[in-house]
C-alpha positions as CSV (number, residue, x, y, z in Angstrom):
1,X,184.6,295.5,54.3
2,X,180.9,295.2,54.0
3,X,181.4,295.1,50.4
4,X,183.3,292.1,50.1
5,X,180.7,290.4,52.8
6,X,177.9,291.4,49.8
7,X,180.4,289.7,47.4
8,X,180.8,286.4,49.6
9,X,176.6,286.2,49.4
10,X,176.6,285.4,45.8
11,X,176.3,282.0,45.3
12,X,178.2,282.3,42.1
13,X,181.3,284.3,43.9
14,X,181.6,281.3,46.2
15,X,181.6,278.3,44.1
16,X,184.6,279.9,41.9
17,X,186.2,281.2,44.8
18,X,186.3,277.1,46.6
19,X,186.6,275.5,43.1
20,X,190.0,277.9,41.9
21,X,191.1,277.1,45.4
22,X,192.6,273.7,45.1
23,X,194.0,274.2,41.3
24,X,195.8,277.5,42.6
25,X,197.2,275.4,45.7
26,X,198.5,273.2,43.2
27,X,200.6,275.9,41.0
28,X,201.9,277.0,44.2
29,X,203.3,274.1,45.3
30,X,205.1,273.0,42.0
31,X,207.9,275.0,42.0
32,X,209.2,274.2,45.3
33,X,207.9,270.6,44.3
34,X,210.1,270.5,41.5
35,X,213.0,272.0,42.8
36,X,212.9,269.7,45.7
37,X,212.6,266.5,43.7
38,X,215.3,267.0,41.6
39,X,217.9,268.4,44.2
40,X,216.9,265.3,46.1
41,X,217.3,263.1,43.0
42,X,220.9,265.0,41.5
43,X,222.1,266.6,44.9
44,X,222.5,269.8,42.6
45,X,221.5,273.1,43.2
46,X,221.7,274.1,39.4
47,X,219.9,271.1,38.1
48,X,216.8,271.6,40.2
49,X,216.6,275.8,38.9
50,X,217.6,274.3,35.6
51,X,214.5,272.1,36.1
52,X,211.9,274.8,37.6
53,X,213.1,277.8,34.9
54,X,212.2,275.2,31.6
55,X,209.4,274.2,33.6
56,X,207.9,277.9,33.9
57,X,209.3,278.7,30.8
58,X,207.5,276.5,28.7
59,X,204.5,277.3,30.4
60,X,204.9,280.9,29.8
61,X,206.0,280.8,26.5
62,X,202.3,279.0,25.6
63,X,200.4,281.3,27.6
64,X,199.3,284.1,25.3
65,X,198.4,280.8,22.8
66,X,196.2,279.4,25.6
67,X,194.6,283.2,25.9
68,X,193.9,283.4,22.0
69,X,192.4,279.7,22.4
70,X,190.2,280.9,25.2
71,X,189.4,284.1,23.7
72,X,188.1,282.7,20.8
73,X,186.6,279.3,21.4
74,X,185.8,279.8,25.3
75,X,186.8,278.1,28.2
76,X,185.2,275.1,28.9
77,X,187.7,272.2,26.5
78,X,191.0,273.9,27.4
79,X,190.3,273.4,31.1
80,X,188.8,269.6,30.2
81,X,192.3,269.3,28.2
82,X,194.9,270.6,30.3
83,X,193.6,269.7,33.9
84,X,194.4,265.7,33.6
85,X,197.2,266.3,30.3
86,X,198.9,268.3,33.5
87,X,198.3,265.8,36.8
88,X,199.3,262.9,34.3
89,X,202.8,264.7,33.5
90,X,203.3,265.4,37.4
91,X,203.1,261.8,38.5
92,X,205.3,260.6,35.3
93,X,207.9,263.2,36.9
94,X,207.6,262.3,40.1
95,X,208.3,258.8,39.3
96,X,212.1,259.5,37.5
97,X,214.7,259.7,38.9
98,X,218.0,261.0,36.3
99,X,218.9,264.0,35.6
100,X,218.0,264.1,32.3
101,X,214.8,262.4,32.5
102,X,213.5,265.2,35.2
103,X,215.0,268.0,33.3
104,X,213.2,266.8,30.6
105,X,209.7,265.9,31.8
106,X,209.6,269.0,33.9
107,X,209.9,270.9,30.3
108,X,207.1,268.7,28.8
109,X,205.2,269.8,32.0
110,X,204.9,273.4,31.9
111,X,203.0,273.0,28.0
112,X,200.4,271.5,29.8
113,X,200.1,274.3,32.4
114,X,196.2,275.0,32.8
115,X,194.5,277.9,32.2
116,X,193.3,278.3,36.1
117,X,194.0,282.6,36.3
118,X,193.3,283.2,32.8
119,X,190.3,281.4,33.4
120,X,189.1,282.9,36.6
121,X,189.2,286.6,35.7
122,X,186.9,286.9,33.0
123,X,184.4,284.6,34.6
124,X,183.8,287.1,37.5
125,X,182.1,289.2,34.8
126,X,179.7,286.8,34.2
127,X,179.1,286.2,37.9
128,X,178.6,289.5,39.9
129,X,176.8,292.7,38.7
130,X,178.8,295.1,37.3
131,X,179.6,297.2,40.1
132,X,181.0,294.8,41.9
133,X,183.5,293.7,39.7
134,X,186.8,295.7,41.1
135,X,185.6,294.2,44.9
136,X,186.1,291.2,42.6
137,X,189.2,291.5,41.4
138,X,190.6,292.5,44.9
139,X,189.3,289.6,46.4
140,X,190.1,287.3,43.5
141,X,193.6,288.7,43.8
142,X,194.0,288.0,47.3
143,X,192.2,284.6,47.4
144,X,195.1,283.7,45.0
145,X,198.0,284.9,46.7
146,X,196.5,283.1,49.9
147,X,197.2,279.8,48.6
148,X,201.3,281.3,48.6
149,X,200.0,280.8,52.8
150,X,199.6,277.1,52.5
151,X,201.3,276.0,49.4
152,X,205.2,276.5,50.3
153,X,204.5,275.1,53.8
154,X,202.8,272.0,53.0
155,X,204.7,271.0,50.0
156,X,208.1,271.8,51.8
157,X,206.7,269.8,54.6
158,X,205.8,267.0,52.9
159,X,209.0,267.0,50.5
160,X,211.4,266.9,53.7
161,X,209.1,264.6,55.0
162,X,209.9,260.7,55.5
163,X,207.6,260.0,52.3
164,X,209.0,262.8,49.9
165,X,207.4,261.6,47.1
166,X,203.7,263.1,48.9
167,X,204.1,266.7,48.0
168,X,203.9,266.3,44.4
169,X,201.4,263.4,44.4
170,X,199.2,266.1,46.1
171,X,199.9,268.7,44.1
172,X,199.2,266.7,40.9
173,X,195.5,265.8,43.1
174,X,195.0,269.5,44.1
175,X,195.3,270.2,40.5
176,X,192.9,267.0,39.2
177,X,190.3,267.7,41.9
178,X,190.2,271.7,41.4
179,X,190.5,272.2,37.6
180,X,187.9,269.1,37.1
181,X,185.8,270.9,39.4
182,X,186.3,274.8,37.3
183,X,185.4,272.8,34.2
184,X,182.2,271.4,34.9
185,X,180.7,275.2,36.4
186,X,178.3,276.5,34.7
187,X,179.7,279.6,34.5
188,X,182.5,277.7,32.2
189,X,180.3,277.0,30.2
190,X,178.1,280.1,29.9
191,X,181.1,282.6,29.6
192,X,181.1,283.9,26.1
193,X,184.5,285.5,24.5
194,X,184.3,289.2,23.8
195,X,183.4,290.4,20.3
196,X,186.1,291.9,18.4
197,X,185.9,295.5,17.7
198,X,187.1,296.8,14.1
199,X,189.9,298.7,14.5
200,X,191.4,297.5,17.7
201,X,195.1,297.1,17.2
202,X,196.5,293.7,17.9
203,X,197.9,293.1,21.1
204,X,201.8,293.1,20.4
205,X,201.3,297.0,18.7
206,X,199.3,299.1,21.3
207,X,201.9,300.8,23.1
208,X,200.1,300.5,26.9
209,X,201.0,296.6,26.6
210,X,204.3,297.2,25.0
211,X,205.3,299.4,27.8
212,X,203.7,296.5,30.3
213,X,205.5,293.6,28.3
214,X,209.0,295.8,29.0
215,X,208.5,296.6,32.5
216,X,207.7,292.5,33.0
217,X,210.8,291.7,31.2
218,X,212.8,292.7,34.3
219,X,210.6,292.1,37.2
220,X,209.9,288.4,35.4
221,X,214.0,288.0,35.8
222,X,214.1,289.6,39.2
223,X,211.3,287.5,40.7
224,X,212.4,284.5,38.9
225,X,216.0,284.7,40.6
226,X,214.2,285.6,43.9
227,X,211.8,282.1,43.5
228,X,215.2,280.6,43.4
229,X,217.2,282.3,45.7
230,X,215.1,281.8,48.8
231,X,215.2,278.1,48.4
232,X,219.2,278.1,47.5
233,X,219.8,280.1,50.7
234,X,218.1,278.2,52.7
235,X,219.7,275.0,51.7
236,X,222.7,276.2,51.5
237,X,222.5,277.4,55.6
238,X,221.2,273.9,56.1
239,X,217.4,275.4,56.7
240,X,215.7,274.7,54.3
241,X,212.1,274.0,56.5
242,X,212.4,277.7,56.5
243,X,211.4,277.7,53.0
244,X,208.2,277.5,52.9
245,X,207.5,279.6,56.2
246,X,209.2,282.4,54.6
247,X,207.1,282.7,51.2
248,X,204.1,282.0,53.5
249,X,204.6,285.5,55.1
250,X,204.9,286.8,52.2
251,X,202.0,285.6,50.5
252,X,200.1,286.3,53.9
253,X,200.8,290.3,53.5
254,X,200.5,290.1,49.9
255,X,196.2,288.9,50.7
256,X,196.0,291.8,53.7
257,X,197.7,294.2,51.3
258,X,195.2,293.2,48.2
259,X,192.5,293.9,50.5
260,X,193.1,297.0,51.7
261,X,193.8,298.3,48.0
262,X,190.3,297.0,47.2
263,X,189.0,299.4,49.8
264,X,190.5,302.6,48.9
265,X,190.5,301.3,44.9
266,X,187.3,303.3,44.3
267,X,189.2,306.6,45.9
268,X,191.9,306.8,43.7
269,X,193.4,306.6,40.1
270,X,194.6,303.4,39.1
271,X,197.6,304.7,37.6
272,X,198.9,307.1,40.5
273,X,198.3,304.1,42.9
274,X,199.7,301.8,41.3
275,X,203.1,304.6,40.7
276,X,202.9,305.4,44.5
277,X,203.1,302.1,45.3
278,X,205.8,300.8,42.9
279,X,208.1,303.2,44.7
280,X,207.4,301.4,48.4
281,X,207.6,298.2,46.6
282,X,211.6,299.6,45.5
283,X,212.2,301.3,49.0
284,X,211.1,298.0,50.6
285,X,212.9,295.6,48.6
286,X,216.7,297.6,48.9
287,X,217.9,295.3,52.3
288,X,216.9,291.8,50.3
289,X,220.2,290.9,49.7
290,X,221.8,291.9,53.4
291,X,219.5,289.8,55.0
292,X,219.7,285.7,56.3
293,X,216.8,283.4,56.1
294,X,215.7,283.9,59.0
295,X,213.4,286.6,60.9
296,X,215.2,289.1,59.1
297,X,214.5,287.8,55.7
298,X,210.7,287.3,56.8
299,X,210.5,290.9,58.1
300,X,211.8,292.7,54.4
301,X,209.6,290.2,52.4
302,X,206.5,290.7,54.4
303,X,206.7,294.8,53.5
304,X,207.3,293.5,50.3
305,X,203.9,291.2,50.3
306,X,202.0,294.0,51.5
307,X,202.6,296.1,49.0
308,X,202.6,294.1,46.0
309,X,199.4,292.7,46.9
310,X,197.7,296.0,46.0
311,X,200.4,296.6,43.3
312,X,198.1,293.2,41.8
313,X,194.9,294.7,42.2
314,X,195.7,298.3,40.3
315,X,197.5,296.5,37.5
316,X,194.8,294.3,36.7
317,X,192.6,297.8,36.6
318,X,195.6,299.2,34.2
319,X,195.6,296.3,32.5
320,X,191.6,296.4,31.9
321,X,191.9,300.0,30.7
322,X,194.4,299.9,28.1
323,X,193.9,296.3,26.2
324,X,192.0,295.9,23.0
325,X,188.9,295.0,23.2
326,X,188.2,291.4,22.5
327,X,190.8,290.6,24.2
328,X,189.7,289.6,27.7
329,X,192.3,286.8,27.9
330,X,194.6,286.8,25.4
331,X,196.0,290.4,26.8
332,X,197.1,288.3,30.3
333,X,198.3,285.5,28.6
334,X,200.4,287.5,26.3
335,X,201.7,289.2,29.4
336,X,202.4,286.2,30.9
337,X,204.4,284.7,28.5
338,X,207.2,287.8,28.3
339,X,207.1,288.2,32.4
340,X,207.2,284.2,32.7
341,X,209.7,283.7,30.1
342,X,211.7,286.0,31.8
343,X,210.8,284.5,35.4
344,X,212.1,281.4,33.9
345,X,215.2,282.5,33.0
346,X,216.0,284.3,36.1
347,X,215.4,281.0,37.9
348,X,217.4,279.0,35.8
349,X,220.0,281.5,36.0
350,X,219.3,281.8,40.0
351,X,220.2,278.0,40.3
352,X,223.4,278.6,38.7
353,X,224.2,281.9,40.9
354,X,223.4,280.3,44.0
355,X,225.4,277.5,43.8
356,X,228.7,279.0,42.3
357,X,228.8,282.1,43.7
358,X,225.4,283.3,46.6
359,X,222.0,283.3,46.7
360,X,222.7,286.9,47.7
361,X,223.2,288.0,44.2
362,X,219.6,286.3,43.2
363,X,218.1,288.7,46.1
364,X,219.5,291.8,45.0
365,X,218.9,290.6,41.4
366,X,215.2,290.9,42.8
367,X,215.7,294.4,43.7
368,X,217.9,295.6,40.8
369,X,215.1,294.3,38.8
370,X,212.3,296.5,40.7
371,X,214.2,299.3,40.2
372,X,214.3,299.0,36.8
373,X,210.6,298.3,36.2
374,X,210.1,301.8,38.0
375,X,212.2,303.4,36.1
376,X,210.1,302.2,33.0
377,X,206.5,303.0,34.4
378,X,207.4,306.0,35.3
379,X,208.9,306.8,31.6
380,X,206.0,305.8,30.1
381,X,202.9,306.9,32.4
382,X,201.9,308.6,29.1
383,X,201.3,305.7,27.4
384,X,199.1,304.4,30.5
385,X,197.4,307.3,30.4
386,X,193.9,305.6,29.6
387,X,194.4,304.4,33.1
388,X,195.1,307.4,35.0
389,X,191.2,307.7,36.3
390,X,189.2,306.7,39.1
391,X,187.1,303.3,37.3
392,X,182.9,303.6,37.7
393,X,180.4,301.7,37.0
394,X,179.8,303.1,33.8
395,X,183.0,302.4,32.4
396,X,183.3,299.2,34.1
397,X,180.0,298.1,32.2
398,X,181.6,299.7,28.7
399,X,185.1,297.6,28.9
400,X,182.9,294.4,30.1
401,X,180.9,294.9,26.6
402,X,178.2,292.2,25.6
403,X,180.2,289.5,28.2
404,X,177.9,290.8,31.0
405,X,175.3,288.3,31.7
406,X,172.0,288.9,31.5
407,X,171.0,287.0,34.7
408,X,173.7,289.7,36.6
């Protein structure tokens, strides 16, 4: 632990830590935002996953452009673009009130998605030393996933709440007040995109991210029916306060369990953890769709939590070790946009389940999906064979190339 306590010392390390904080809170409270407003505003089950599946899927399907934009021109005018483009769009859709109108908006919204991850990542490198860049990530990852804590409560408080209009007010005000703030650090400003090497393949041909890109196909769609599902159930049993408690425990275990893979991270191939842990993450998810949302549904999803916390940590090291070089960014955002897309579709799709036939079917969607995604990894560990080692210092320092500052 004493390594994340040397991390926490940097000056640097905490500003992005508190500034991402309140953008991130934001993004987790706008799909439950959304999906509350318009089930409020259409009584329908279907229209409000109809709403949040464009809504993510317009943002996903931009992502990899937002990456290519950042990886070539930097970061600082994206985040100065999309930040107010984004708050604007969430009060002019928390004012309508038609089907249509929401359904619409909400689609408009997700282009306007801001940068906030893409941006965060490749800014650590520029603001600890090099060794400390995997304590980082693990941290990062966990810092992120701890918003998933707050987020579902407060905007499913605030939603159900005699002044429902409140939760996306905030969120849009999270967003203002966090992404304004991530735009105007210096480290914004000072990151520098990686040079391209000669010879790199693009993105879309090196096999690693093909493979990656495949495997988030079906997770997207099984995680995408599961963001659904939990709501739908919960309406559906007339509990739907539960709603946010029950993603809060799983976001809860997802930080403990990113934490303790950034301890035993430097112990142990990236590639073999990440395997050994996709399997519990299976095993784990098989009683999803026999639970009730309830104590039982909070139980399965906080094993689930813990595991895919690390499972976040040891595929952003996979992820580091196969992409091109140059390609910091754009290889997440590319990423993104095929497990989003997909994530989209299963929640618009989930919507549609729930409501004609049981949120059940979203849940084991989830774990159908998992299962499939194992199946792939494990086909294809050749191809992420570039991963399959224990990460140093040295080769930390080679993949962060001339984006290490000099004042690190």
């Amino acid at each position: 632990m004493r390594a994340y306590f040397e991390l926490l010392k940097i000056r640097g390390a905490q500003v992005l830590l508190i500034s991402a904080f309140p953008a991130r809170l934001a993004y987790s409270m706008i799909g439950l935002g959304t999906y509350f407003k318009v089930q409020h505003a259409t009584h329908s089950i279907s229209a409000a996953g109809l709403a949040v599946g464009l809504e993510g899927m317009s943002s996903a399907l931009t992502a990899g452009v937002r990456g290519s934009i950042m990886d070539r021109w930097g970061l600082k005018w994206p985040l100065r673009t999309f930040v107010p483009a984004y708050a604007a769009l969430i009060i002019i859709f928390n004012l309508g009130q038609s089907r249509n109108e929401l359904i619409l908006v909400a689609f408009i919204l997700g282009f306007t998605a801001p940068p906030i991850n893409l941006s965060v990542r490749p800014m650590w490198k520029i603001t600890v030393p090099p060794d400390m860049i995997r304590t980082a990530y693990a941290m990062d990852t966990s810092v992120m996933t701890s918003v998933g804590v707050f987020g579902p409560v407060l905007v499913t408080t605030l939603a159900l709440s005699s002044h429902p209009a409140s939760a996306l007010n905030a969120c849009a005000g999270f967003m203002l007040f966090g992404g304004g703030m991530m735009a105007l650090l210096p480290a914004t400003k000072a990151w520098v995109p990686e040079k391209k090497v000669k010879g790199e393949l693009p993105i879309w041909k090196v096999p690693a991210i093909r493979l990656l890109m495949l495997e988030g196909v079906f997770i997207g769609f099984g995680w995408g029916a599961f963001y659904i599902g939990v709501p739908a159930f919960a309406t559906l049993q007339n509990v739907s306060h539960r709603t946010g408690l029950i993603l809060a425990v799983m976001s809860a275990f997802t930080v403990i369990g990113g934490l303790l893979a950034g301890l035993i991270s430097s112990k142990t191939s990236s590639l073999q953890a990440f395997r050994r842990l996709y399997l519990a993450w299976f095993i784990f998810s098989l009683p999803l769709a026999f639970t009730f949302p309830d104590w039982r549904l909070m139980l399965v999803v906080a094993f689930i939590g813990l595991v895919n916390g690390g499972l976040h940590v040891f595929y952003w090291e996979i992820t580091e070790a196969v992409r091109p070089r140059g390609s910091a960014v754009a290889a997440l955002g590319w990423l993104w946009t095929v497990e989003g897309t997909c994530a989209a579709l299963g929640q618009a799709a989930g919507g549609f389940i729930s409501q004609n036939y049981s949120p059940r079917w979203c849940l084991g969607a989830t774990t159908i999906a998992i299962s499939i995604g194992l199946v792939v990894i494990n086909l294809g560990k050749g191809r992420l064979k570039a991963a399959d080692r224990i990460p140093t210092k040295e080769s930390d320092t080679e993949a962060l190339g001339d984006v290490v500052s000099s004042e690190n």
